[in-house]
C-alpha positions as CSV (number, residue, x, y, z in Angstrom):
1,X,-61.8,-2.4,-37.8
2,X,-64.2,-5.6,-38.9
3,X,-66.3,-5.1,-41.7
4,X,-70.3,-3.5,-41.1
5,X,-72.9,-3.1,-43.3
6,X,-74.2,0.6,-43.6
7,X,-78.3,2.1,-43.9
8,X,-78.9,5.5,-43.5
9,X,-82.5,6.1,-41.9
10,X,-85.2,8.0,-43.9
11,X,-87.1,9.0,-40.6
12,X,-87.0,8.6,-36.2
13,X,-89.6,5.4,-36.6
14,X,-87.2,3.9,-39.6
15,X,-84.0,4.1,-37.8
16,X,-85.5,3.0,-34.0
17,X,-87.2,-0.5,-36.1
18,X,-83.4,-0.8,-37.9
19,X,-81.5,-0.8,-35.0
20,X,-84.2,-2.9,-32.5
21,X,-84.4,-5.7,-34.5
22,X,-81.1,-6.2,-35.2
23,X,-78.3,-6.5,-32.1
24,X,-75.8,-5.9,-34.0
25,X,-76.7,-2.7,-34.9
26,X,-76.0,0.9,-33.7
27,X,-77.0,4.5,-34.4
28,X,-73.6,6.8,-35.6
29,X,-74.4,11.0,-36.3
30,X,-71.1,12.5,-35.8
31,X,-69.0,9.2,-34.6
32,X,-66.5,10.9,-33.0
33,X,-66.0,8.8,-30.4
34,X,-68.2,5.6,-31.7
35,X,-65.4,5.0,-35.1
36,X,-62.2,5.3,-32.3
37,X,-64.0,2.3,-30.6
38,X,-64.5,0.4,-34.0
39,X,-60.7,1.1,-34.6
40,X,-59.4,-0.5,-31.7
41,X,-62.0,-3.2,-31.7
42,X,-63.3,-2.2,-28.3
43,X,-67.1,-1.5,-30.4
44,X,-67.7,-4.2,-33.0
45,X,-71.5,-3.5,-34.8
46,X,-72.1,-5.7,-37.6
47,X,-74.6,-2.6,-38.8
48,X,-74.3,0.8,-38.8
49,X,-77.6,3.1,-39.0
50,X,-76.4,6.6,-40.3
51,X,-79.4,9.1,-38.4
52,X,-77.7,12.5,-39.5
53,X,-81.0,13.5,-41.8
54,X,-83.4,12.9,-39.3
55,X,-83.9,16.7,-38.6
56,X,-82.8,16.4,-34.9
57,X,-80.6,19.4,-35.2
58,X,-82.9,22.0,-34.1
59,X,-82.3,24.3,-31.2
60,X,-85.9,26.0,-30.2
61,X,-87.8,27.6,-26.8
62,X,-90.2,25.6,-25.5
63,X,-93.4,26.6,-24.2
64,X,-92.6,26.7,-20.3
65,X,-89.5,28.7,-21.2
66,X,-87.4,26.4,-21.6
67,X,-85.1,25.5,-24.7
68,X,-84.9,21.8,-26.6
69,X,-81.9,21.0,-28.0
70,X,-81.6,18.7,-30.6
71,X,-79.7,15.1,-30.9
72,X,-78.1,16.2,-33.6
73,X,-77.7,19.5,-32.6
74,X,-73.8,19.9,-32.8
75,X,-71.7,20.4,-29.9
76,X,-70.2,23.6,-32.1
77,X,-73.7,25.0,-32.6
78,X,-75.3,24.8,-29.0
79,X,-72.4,26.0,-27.1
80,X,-72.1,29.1,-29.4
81,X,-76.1,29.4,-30.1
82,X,-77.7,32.6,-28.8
83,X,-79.9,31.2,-26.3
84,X,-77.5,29.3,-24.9
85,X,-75.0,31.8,-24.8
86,X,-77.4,34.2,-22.8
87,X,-79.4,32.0,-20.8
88,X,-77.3,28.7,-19.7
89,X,-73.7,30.0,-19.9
90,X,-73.1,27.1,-17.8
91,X,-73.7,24.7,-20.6
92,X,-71.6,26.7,-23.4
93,X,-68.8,27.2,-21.2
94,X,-68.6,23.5,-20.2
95,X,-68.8,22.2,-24.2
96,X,-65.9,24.7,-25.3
97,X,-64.2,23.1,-22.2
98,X,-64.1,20.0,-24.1
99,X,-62.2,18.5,-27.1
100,X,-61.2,20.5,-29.8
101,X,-62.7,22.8,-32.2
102,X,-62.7,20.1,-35.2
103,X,-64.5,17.4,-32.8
104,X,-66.7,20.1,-31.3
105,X,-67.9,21.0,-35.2
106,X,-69.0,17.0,-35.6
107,X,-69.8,15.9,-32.2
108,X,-73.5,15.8,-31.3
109,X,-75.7,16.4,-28.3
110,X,-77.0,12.3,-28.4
111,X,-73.2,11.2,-29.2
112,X,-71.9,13.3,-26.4
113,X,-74.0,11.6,-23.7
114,X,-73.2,8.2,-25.0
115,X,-69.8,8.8,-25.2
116,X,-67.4,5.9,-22.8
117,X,-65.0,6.2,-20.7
118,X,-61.6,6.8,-21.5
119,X,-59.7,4.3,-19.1
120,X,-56.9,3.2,-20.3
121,X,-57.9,-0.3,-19.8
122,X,-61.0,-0.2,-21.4
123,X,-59.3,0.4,-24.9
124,X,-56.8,-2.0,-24.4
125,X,-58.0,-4.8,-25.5
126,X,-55.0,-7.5,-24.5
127,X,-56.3,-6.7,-20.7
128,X,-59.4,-7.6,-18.7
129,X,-62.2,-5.0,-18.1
130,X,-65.7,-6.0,-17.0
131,X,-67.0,-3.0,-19.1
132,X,-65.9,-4.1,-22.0
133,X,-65.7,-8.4,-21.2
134,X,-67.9,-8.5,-18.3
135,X,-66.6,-10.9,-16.1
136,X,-63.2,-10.9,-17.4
137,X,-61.6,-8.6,-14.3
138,X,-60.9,-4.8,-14.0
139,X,-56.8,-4.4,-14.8
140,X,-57.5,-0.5,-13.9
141,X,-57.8,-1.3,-9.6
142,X,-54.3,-2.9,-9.3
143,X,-53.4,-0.8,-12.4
144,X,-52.4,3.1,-12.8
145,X,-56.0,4.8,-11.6
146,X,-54.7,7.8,-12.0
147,X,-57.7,9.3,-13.5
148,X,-60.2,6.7,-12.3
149,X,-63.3,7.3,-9.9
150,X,-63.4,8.4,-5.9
151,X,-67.1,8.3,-5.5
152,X,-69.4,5.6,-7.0
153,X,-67.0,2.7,-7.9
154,X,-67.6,-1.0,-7.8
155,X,-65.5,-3.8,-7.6
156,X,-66.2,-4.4,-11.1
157,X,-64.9,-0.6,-12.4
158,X,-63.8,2.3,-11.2
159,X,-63.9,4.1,-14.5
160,X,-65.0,7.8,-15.0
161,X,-67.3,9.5,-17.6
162,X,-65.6,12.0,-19.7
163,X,-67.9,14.3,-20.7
164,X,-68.1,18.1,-19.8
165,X,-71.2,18.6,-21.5
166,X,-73.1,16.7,-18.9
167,X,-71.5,17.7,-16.3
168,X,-73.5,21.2,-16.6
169,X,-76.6,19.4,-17.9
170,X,-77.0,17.6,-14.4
171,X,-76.7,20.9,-12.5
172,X,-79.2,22.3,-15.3
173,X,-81.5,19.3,-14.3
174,X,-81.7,18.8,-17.8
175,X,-84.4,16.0,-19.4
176,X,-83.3,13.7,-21.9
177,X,-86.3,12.9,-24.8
178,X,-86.0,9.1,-26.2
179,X,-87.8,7.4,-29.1
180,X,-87.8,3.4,-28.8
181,X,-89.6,0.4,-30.3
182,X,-92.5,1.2,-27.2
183,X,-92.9,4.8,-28.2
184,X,-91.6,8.0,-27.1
185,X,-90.1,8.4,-23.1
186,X,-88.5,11.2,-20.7
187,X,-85.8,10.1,-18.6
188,X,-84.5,13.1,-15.9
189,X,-80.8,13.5,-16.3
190,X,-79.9,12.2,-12.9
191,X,-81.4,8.9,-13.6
192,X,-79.7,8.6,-17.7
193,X,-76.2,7.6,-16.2
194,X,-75.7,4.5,-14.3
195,X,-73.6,3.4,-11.6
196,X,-71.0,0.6,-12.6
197,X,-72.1,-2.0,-9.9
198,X,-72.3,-5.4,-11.1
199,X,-73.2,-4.5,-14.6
200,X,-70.6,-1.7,-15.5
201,X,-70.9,-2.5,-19.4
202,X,-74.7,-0.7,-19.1
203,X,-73.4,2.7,-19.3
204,X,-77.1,4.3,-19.4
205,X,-80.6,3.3,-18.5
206,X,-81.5,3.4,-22.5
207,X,-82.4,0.0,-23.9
208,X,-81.4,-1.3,-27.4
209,X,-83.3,0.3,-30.4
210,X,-84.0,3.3,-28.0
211,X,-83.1,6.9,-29.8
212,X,-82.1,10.3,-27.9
213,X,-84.1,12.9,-30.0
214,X,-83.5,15.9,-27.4
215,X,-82.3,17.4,-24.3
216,X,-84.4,19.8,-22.6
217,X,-83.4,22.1,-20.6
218,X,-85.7,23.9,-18.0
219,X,-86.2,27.4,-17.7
220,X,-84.0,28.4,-14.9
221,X,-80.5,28.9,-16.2
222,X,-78.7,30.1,-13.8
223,X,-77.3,32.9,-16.0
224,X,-76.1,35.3,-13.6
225,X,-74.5,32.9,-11.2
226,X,-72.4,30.0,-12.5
227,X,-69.0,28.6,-13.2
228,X,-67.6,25.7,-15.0
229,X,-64.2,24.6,-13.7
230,X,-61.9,21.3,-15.4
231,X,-58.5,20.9,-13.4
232,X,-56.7,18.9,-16.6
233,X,-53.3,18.1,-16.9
234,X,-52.9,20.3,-19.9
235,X,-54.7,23.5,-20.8
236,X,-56.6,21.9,-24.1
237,X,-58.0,18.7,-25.3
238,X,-57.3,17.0,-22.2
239,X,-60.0,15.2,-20.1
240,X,-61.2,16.4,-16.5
241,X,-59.2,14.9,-13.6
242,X,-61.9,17.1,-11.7
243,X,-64.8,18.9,-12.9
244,X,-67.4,21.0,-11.6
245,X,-70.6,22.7,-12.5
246,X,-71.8,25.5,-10.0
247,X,-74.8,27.3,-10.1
248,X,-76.2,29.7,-7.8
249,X,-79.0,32.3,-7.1
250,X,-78.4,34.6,-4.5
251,X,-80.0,37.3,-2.8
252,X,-77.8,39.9,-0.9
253,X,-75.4,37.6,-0.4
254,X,-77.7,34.7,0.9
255,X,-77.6,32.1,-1.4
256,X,-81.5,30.8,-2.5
257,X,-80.7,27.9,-4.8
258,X,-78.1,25.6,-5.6
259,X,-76.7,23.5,-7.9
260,X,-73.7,21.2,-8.0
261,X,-72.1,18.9,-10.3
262,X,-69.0,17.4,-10.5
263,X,-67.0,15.3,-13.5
264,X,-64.0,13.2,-13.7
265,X,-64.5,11.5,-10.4
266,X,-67.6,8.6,-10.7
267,X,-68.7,6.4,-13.6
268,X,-71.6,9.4,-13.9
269,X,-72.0,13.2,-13.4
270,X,-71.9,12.9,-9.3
271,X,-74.9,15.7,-8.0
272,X,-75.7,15.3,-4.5
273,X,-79.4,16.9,-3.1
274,X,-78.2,17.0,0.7
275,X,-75.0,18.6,-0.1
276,X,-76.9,21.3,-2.1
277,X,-79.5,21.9,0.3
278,X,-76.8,23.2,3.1
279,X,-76.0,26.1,0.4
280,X,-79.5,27.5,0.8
281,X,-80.4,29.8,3.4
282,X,-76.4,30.2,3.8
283,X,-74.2,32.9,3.1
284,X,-72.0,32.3,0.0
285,X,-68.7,32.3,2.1
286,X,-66.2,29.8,1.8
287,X,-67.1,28.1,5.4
288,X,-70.5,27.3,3.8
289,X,-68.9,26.4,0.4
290,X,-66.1,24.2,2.4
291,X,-69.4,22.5,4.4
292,X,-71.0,21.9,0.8
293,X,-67.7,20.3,-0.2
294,X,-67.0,17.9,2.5
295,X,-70.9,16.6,2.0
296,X,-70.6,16.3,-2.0
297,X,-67.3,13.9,-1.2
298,X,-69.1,11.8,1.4
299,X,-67.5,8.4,1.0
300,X,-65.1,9.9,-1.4
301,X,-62.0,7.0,-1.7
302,X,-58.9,6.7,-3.5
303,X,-57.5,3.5,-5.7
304,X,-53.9,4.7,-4.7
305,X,-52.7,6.5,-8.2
306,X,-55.6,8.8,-7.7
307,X,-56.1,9.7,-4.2
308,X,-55.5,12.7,-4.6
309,X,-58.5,13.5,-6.5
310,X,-60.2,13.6,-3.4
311,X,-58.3,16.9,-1.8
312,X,-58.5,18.3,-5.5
313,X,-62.3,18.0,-5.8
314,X,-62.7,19.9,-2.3
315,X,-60.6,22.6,-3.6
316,X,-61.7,22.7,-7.1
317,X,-65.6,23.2,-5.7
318,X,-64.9,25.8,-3.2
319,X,-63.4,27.7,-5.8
320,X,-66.0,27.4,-8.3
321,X,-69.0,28.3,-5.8
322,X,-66.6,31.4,-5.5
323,X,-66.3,32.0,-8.8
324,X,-70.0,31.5,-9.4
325,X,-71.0,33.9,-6.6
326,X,-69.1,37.0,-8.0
327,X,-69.3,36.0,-11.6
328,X,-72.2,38.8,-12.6
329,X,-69.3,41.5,-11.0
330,X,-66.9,40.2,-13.5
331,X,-69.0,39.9,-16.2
């Protein structure tokens, strides 16, 4: 790890003009996975802007019904917080799917969202990827892919996000609140992450100096019909090789709204409109969730290591939409 020089912001407006006029510079809260980049000199800031007493931890209903979450809400406190608990099990369950315990008690809303990948060629610094040297080559597509993207790849990466937390905040249709040098913005979930194509180093749509002070979520939760499901290679602390988010409202056993998400498998949360809208009207029946499946994998294709991902994540979604449809019975 180089040597960076530290500030600790006094306020949202001090730490945005810190970090915007100075490249070098980057936000840390809970740094769980921004100080394992410094360590192996994947992320090099010359200045680090410490935001943890910014008062961004608050979790709070809004006035539609819906519930803010803080950037510096820990991951800890909104999975196990009351609301969240009750009224967007989907999120909860999909945090305590992640990490561990320790990283979940330091790792924040913001920091989760702006986590990177973990390919293993992204970290190794001896080998070329574009997303962290663009134009030096991606190692990972002649490479073990293993755990590397079916849906949404480039020629320039096929790496995968790792978070779980996002992965139910897309099927939430969550909205992401940023403060920057040009004011305050909102940026809909679906539209935070970005596709790798020929700029796979630009992980989000947030530009330099730009701050996440809140997620909100809207008011439909989903409460009584959702599932979270991570196919790992071990039981804990292990990241998704498949992931899905399913949500559903039904109506003697007609299904009235959808909602789909999967993780592991693209360089964002991959949520599909068209596939969703075949679930509604439908009977929640696995020939409806296998129709649902097929159209979420459109164009779904393997590197070699990790073609099977593609038979996993068909699986893996039929059984969450069953899961989701008889999860009131079983609570």
């Amino acid at each position: 790890m180089r040597d960076f020089n530290y500030a600790r912001a006094r306020d949202v407006e001090d730490a945005v003009r810190s970090v915007a006029s100075d490249q070098q510079a980057a936000f840390v809260a809970g740094g769980t996975n921004l100080i394992d980049l410094m360590k192996e000199g994947v992320a090099r800031p010359g200045r680090l802007v410490d935001i943890n007493r910014l008062g961004l931890a608050d979790i709070r209903e809004l006035p539609d019904g819906g519930l803010r979450i803080g950037a510096l809400a820990t991951n800890a406190a909104t999975a196990y917080h009351p609301l969240v608990e009750r009224r967007y099990p989907l999120l909860s369950r999909a945090i305590l799917a992640g990490a561990s315990a320790q990283l979940r008690n330091m790792a924040t809303t913001g920091g989760n969202l702006l986590q990177r990948t973990r390919c293993y060629y992204f970290y190794d610094t001896a080998l070329p990827c574009n997303k962290r040297t663009p134009g030096s080559g991606c190692a990972a597509k002649s490479g073990y892919n293993r755990i590397h993207a079916i849906l949404g790849a480039s020629e320039s990466c096929i790496a995968v996000h790792p978070s779980d937390m996002c992965v139910a905040l897309a099927a939430l249709a969550a909205v992401v609140q940023v403060s920057g040098p040009d004011g305050p913005r909102t940026i809909p979930f679906a539209g935070f992450h970005r596709l790798p194509g020929d700029t796979p180093e630009l992980d989000t749509v947030l530009r330099h100096g730009e701050l996440i002070t809140a997620v909100d979520l809207p008011p439909r939760g989903f409460a009584e019909h959702c599932a979270y499901l991570k196919i790992r290679d071990r039981h804990s602390y292990a990241f998704a090789l498949v992931s899905v988010a399913a949500a559903l409202e039904l109506a003697d056993g007609v299904i009235r709204e959808a909602r789909l998400a999967l993780g592991g498998v693209a360089h964002r949360q991959w949520r599909d409109e068209s596939a969703e809208a075949l679930l509604r009207g439908q009977p929640a029946n696995v020939d409806t969730f296998n129709r649902a499946a097929e159209a979420l994998l459109r164009g779904a294709r393997g590197c070699g290591d990790n073609d099977f991902k593609i038979e996993l994540a068909r699986r893996a979604i039929v059984r969450a939409l069953q899961t989701a449809t008889s999860a009131e019975e079983a609570a």
